[in-house]
N, C-alpha and C positions, 0 to 999 in steps of 0.2 A: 812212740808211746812208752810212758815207765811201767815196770813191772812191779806190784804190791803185792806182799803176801796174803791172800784172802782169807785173813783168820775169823773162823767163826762163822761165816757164809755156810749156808747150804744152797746143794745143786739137786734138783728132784727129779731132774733128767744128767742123769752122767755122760751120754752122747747127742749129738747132735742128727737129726735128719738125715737121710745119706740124702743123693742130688737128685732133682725129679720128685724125692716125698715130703712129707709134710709130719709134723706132728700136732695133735694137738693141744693147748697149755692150758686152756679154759675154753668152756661150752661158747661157740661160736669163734674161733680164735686159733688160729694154723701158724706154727713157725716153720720155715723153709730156710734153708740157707744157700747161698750163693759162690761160687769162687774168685778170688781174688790174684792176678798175676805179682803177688809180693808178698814180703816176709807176713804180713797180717793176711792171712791166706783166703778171707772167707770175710762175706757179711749176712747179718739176719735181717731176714725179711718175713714180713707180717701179713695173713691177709685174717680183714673182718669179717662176718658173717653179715648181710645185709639183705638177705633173702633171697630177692631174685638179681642179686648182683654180689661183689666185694669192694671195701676198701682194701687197697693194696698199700702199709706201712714199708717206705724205703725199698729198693728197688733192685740193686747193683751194678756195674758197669756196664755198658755197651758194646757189647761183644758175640760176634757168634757161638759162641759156648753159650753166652747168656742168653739169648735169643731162643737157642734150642732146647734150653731146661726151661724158660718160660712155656713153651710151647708144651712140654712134657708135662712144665705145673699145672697149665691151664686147661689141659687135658684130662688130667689124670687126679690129683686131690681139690683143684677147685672147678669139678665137674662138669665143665665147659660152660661155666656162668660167664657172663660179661665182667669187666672191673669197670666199678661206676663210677670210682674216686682213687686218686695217687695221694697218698699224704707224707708229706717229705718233711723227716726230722730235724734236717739240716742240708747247705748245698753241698757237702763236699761229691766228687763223684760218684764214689762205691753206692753213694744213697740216692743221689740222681737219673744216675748213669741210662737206665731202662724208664726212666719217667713218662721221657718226651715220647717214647715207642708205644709205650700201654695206649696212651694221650691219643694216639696217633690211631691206632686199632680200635680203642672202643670208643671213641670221643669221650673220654674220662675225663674228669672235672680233677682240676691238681690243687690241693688244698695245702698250705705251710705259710710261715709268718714272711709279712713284705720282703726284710732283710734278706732271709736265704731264697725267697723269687729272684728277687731284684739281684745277688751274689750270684745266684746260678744260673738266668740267663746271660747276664755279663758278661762272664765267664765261657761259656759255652761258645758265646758269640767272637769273642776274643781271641784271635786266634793268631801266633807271635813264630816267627820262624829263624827267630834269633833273638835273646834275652836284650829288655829294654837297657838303656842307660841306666835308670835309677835301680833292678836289678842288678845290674855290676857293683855299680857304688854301695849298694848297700850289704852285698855281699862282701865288699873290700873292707867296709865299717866293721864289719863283723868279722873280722882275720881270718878271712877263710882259707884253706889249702890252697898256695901256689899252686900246684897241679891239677886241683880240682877245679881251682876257679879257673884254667886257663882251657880246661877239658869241657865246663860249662860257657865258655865264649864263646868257643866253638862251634858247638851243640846246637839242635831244636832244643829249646825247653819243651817239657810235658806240657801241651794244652786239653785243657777239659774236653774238646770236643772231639780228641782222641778217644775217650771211652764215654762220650753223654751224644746217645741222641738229642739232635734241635728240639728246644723247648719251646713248645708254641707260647703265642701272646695269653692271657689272660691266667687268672687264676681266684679262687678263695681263700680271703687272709685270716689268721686263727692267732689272737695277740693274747696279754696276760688277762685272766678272769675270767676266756669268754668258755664255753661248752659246746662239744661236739658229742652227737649220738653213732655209734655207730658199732656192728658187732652186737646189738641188741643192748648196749650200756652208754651210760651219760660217761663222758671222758670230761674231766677239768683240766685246761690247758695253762702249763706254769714253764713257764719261759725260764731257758740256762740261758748263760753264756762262757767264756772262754775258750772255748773247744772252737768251736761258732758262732757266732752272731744272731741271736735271736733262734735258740734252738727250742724245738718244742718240743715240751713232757707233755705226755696223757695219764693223767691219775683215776682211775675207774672209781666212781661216787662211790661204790660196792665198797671199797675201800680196798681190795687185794688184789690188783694188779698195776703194775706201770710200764708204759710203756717210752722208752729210756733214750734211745738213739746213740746217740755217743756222750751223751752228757753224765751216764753213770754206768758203767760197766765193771763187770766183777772183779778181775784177773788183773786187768791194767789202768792206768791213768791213762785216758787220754792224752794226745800231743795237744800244750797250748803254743803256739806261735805265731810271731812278729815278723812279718811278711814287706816287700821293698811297696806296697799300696798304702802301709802305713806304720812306717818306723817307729815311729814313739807311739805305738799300742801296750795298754798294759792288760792283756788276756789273762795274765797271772792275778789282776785284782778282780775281775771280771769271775774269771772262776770261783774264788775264794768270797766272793758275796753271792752268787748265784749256791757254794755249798751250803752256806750257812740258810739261807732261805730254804731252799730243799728239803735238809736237815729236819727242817721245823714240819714237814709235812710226813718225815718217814715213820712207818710202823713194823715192827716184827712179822707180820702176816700179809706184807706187799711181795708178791714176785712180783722179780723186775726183768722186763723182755728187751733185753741190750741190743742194741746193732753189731756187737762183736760179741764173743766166748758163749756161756752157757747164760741161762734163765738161772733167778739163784733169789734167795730170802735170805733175811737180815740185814736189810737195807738202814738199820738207824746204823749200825757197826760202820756197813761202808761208807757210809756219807760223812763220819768221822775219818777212816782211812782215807779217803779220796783229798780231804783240805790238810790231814796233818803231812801225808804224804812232800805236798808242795811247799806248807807252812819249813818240815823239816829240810829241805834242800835248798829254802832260802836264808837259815841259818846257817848251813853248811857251804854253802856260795860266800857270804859275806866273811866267814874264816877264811877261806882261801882267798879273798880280795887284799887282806892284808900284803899282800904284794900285787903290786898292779898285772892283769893278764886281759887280753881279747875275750871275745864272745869264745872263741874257737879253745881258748886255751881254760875254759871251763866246763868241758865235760866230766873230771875224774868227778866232782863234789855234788854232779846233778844225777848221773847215769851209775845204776850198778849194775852195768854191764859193757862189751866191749863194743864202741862204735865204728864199724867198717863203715865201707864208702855208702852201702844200698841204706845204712841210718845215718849218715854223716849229716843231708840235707834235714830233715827231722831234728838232729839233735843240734844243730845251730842255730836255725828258727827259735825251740825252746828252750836254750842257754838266751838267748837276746831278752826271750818274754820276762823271766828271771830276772834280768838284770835291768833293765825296762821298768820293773814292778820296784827295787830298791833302790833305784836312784830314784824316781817320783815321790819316794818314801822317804826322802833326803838319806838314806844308811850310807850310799856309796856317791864319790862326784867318778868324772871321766875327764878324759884329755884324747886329743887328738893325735895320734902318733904321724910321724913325716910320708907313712904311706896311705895316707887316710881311716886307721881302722884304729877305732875308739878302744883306748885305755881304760878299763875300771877297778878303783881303788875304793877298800871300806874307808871309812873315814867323813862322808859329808862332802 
């Protein structure tokens, strides 16, 4: 994920929850936050007020640690109510991860758009104890580090179901226009993309509050990335229509409840930083193409900051999406270098 100056933002909570508590952001409406074993250390999670139950907003990993703050949550600020509903922003794990377990405990009904069902049992289910062929190749497409890539042949890849409990069969689907009640308010549901594939916003009719996932957070941009299940993705144009729609629905008096950093207002501000952000590094990619370079050898013009190995994987993914998004644009062609990993030069 890039880091954006968040200029002009305000935070109405300067800290976050400590683990085990809750806070609350609006009448009926608990944010909790969760730990995360990686540089993004932490994700938010949401529960609604539904009287004699909650929806539970995103989830986090599946982990004994998380297991046992669930137990404390569910104890202690959601006052040993049942959770009657899971609603998943998106499939990636930090928001899955505890899904299948709630599911499992209260028979909770799991409500998110086909796409991230259909992404995160897949996934879940998927489970790889040595990286595929198209994996490798498409890691070599992209210049990746002799060493790294020789460290990851090696290797287990990461599977989801290292940190997602099984996610049982069935679910409720939430697509663009439809409304969901819940927390004592009509939520209007408007679908992002780039980050994920059919990610879902909750816009409160009230008009002041959103509920964001990773689709719009304060502090940083999202990672969008081109992954070896679908090489020629372009999640860089995907983002950048999904901002502009967005855009058209923000007001100065929305807090927005991110799945990362803090709860924050001035969301018409960010939703301009969030597209110039990418808009800006894909001018600055296209200067540096002026001599041909790999996926790999394009971090200085995308990243303002230094890429070790624990973001190495992140920032090759999102140099591909970049570059992906300009050659479709005809700005840049490629060529196939004699080790297989694609050349790209400005120029057409």
């Amino acid at each position: 994920m890039t880091h954006v100056a968040p200029i002009g933002l305000h935070y109405p909570w300067p800290d976050a929850p400590a683990e085990g508590e809750a806070l609350q952001v609006a009448p009926g409406i608990l944010w909790m936050r969760l730990p995360l074993p990686m540089a993004l250390d932490h994700v938010n999670v949401y529960a609604l007020d539904d009287g004699d139950s909650w929806s539970i907003v995103d989830t986090g990993f599946h982990t004994r640690r998380s297991v046992a703050l669930w137990e404390t949550l569910l104890a202690g600020p959601l006052q040993g109510r049942p959770v009657g509903r899971v609603i998943l922003t998106h499939h990636h794990p930090d928001h899955v991860g505890m899904a299948g377990w709630l599911m499992e405990r209260f028979g909770a009904e799991l409500v998110t758009s086909r796409t991230a069902w259909l992404m995160a049992r897949m996934l879940i289910l998927d489970v790889e104890e040595r990286p595929s062929q198209q994996a490798l190749d498409f890691w070599r497409s992209a210049g990746m580090d002799p060493e790294i890539l020789a460290a990851r042949e090696a290797a287990r890849p990461f599977n989801f179901a290292d940190t997602c409990a099984p996610l049982p069969v069935g679910y409720t689907r939430l697509r663009q226009g439809d409304t969901l009640h819940a927390g004592g308010r009509d939520w209007d549901v408007h679908i992002g993309n780039g980050h994920a594939p059919e990610h879902l916003t909750l816009w409160s009719r009230e008009g002041d509050l959103v509920i964001a996932g990773d689709q719009i957070i304060s502090s940083i941009s999202p990672n969008l990335g081109v992954y070896p299940t679908e090489p020629d993705a372009d999640p860089v144009g995907d983002w950048l229509e999904a901002c502009t729609r967005l855009a058209a629905l923000a007001t100065p008096r929305h807090l927005v409840l991110s799945g990362h950093k803090l709860p924050f207002t001035g969301l018409p501000i960010r939703m301009r930083q969030l597209a110039e952000n990418h808009t800006g590094a894909l001018a600055r990619l296209e200067t540096h193409l002026q001599t041909p370079h790999t996926a790999a050898e394009c971090f200085a013009p995308l990243f303002k900051r230094k890429i070790d190995e624990g973001t190495y994987g992140f920032a090759l993914v999102e140099a591909v999406a970049h570059l992906n998004h300009l050659h479709q644009a005809g700005r840049i062609s490629r060529t196939r270098r004699a080790d297989g990993a694609w050349l790209w030069q400005s120029g057409g």
